[in-house]
C-alpha positions as CSV (number, residue, x, y, z in Angstrom):
1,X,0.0,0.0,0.0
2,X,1.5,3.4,-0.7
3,X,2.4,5.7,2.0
4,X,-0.4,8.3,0.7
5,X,-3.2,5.8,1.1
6,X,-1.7,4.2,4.5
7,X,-2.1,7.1,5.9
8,X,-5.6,8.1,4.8
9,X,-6.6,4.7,6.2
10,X,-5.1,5.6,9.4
11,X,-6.9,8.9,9.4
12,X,-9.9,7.1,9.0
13,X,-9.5,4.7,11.1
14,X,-8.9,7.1,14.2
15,X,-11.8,9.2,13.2
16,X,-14.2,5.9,13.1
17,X,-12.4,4.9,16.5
18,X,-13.3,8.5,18.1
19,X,-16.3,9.1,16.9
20,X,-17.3,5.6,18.2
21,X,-16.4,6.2,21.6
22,X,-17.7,9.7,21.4
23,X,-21.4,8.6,20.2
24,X,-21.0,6.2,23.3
25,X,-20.1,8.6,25.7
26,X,-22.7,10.9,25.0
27,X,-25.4,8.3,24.9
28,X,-24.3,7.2,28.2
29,X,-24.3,10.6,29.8
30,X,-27.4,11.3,28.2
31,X,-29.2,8.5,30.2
32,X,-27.5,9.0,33.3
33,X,-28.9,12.7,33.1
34,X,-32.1,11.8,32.7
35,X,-31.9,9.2,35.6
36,X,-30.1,11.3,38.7
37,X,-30.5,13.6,41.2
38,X,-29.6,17.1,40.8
39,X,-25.7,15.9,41.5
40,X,-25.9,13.4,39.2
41,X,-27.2,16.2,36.4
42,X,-24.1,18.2,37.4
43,X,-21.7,15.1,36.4
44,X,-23.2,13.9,33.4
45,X,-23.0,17.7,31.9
46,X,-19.8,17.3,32.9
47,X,-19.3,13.7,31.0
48,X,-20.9,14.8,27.8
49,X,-18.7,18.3,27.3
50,X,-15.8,16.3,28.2
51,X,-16.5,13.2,26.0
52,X,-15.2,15.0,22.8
53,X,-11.5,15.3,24.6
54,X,-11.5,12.1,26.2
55,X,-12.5,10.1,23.1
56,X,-9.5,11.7,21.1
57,X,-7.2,11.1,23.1
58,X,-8.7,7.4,23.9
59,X,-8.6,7.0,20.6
60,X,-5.1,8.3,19.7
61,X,-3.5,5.9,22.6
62,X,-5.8,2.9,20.7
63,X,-4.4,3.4,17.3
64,X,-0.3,4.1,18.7
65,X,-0.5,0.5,20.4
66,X,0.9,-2.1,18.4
67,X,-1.7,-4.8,20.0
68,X,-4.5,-3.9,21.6
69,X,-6.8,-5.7,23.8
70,X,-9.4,-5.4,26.2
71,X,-6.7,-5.3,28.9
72,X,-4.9,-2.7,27.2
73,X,-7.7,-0.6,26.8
74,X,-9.0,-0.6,30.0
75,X,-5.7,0.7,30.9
76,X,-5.7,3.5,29.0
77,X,-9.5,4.4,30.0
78,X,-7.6,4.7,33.3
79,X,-5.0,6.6,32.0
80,X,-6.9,9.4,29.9
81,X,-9.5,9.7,32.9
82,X,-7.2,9.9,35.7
83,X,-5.2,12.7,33.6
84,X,-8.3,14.0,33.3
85,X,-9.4,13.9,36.4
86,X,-6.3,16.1,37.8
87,X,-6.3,18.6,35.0
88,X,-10.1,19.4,35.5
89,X,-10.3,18.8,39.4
90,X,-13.6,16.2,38.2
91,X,-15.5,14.8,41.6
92,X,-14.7,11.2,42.2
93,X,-18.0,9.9,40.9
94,X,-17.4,11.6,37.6
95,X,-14.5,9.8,37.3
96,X,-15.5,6.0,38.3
97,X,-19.2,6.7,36.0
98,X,-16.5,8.0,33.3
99,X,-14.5,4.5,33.6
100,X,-17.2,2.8,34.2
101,X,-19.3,4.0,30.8
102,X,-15.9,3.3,28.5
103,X,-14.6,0.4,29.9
104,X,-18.4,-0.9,29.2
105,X,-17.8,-0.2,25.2
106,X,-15.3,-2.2,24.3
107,X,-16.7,-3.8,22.0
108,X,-17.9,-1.0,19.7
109,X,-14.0,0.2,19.3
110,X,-12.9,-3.9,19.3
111,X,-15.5,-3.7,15.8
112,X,-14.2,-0.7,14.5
113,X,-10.7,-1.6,14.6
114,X,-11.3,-4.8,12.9
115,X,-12.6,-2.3,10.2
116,X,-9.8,-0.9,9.4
């Protein structure tokens, strides 16, 4: 494959990989929204403003890693959230509902990477 297309696919690829995860995480803070107490309101506004970020930079760390698997990506949900997490002084329940809603899709960016 030439150099010119290798690297449109890998363009391509990252976009479908972020936008994936993005659609996810706003879906996610979208229900839990709708489903909280005032609190809970607060953190999923919170979630869905910082899902575009997150998901790039998720998606960035994906792509870079010569293998990925569910392990490895579970790690670097930790990673990106717990940076995160210090840069924006998020609450402690942000954070674990964060985790918690990307660790869940796994399996959307496992489908999108065989894609590519």
């Amino acid at each position: 494959m030439s150099k010119k297309k290798s690297l449109i696919h890998k363009t391509v690829s990252r976009v479908a990989v972020g936008t994936t995860i993005g659609a996810v995480l706003a879906a996610g803070a979208a229900a839990y929204f709708f489903t909280q107490t005032k609190s809970g309101k607060q953190a999923a506004k919170q979630i869905k403003t910082s899902a575009i970020g997150l998901s790039r930079e998720i998606s960035k760390r994906v792509q870079s890693a010569k293998k990925i698997s569910q392990s490895k990506y579970n790690d670097i949900v930790e990673e990106v959230v717990d940076e995160y997490a210090v840069q924006k002084k998020v609450g402690k329940h942000t954070v674990v509902a964060l985790k918690r809603d990307l660790k869940t899709h796994w399996r959307d960016v496992k489908r999108e990477l065989k894609k590519k």
